[in-house]
N, C-alpha and C positions, 0 to 999 in steps of 0.2 A: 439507454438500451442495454439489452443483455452482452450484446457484441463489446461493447466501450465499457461493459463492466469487467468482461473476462479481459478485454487491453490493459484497462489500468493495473489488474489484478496482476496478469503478466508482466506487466513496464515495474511496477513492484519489487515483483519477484525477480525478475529479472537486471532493475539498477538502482540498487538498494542505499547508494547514495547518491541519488537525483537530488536536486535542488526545484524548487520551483519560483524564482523568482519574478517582483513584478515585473513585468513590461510591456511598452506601449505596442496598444494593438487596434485592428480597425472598429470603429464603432460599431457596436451591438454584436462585437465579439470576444471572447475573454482569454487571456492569453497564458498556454501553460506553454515555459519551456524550460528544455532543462538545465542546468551551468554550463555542460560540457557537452552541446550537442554531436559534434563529430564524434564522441565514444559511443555513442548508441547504435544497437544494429538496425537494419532497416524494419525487422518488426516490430522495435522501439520508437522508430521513429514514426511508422504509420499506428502506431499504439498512442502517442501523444496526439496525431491529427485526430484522431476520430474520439478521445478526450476532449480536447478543443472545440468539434464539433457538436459534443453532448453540453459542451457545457454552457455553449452559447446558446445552444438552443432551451434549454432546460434550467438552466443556472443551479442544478445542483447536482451535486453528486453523493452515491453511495457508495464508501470503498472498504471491502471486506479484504483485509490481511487476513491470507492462509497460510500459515507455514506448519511444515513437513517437522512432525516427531518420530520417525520411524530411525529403529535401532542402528538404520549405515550412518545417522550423524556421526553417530560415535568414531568414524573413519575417516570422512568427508566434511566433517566442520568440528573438529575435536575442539577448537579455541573458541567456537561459540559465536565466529560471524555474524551468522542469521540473526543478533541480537542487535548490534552496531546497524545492520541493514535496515530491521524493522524499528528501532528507533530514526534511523535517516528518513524511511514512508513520513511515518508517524510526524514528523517535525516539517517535511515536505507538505500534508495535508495540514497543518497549520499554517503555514509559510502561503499556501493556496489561500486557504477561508481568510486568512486577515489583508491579503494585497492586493482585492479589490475594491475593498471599501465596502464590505456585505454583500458584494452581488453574487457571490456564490457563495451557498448554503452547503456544508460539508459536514459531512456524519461515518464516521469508521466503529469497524468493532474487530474485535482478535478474535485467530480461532485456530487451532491446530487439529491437525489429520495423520493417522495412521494408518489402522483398518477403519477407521471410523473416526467421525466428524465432532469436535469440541469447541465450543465455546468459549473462549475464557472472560471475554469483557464483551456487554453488547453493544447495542449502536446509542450512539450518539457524539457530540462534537472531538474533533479533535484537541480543543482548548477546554480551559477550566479545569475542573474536578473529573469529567468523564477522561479527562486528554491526561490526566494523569494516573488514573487509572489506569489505561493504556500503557504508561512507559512503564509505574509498577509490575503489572503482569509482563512485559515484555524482559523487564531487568532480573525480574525472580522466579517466576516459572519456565519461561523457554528455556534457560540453561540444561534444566534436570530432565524437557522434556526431547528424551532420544533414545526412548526403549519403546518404540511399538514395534510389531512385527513387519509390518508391510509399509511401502509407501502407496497406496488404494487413493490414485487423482477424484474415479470416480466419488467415492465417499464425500472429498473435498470440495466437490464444485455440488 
C-alpha cells in the first residue's frame, strides 16, 4: 500500500543502518526486523509493522530510496553519510530478498530531490547487475550531489 510504502521510505530514511535479518516467524508471515530494535523510534517501529504487514500479505515489496541533494548537505552531511546509510538500505533490501527463500520479491530504484525529482537507477532487484548498479550510483554520484537549491519533500514523494 502507499502508507507502508512511505513507512519503509521513512524507516530508510530514517535508520540507515537497519539490518534485516532472517527470523523465525508465524506461518504465513514474513518477518522484518531490525538488529538493534530498542534504537528505533516508535515511528520506526510501527514503520517495520505495517512493512511486515504488507509483506505478508502481498510478498513483495517496492522500495524507492529518496535522498535529499539540496545545497544545506554541504553543512549537515559534509562527510557524505547519506552514502554509508543508502548503501546500508541497499544491502538491507538484499539481506530481505535472499532470507526467505524467494518469498519475497523485492525491487528498488534510486532517486534524488531538490526542487525537483531525479532518477538515477530504475527499479529492479536489489541483487545482480541492477544491485550493483545501485551501489555504483550511490558510491559516485550522491557524493557530488549537494547543490540544489531547495529541499521541495513535495517534488520527492
Amino acid at each position: 500500500t502507499r502508507l507502508s510504502a512511505l513507512a519503509l521510505t521513512a524507516a530508510l530514511a530514517l535508520a540507515p543502518s537497519l539490518v534485516l535479518p532472517t527470523a523465525s516467524a508465524a506461518p504465513g508471515t514474513v518477518p522484518v526486523v531490525a538488529e538493534d530494535a530498542s534504537g528505533l523510534s516508535v515511528q520506526g517501529e510501527e514503520a517495520f509493522a505495517d512493512l511486515s504487514s504488507c509483506l505478508a500479505t502481498n510478498g513483495s515489496l517496492l522500495a524507492t530510496i529518496v535522498v535529499d541533494e539540496s545545497g544545506s548537505l554541504r553543512q549537515t552531511d559534509p562527510e557524505d553519510q547519506r552514502v554509508g546509510g543508502v548503501e546500508a538500505a541497499i544491502d538491507a533490501l538484499v539481506a530481505l530478498e535472499s532470507s526467505n527463500g524467494g518469498a519475497v520479491d523485492v525491487e528498488a530504484n534510486l532517486a534524488v530531490f531538490s526542487d525537483e525529482y531525479t532518477e538515477l537507477v530504475g527499479w529492479g532487484s536489489p541483487t545482480g547487475a541492477h544491485g550493483d548498479a545501485l551501489l555504483d550510483a550511490t558510491a559516485t554520484d550522491l557524493p557530488w550531489r549537494d547543490r540544489g537549491a531547495v529541499a521541495d519533500y513535495r517534488a520527492a514523494l
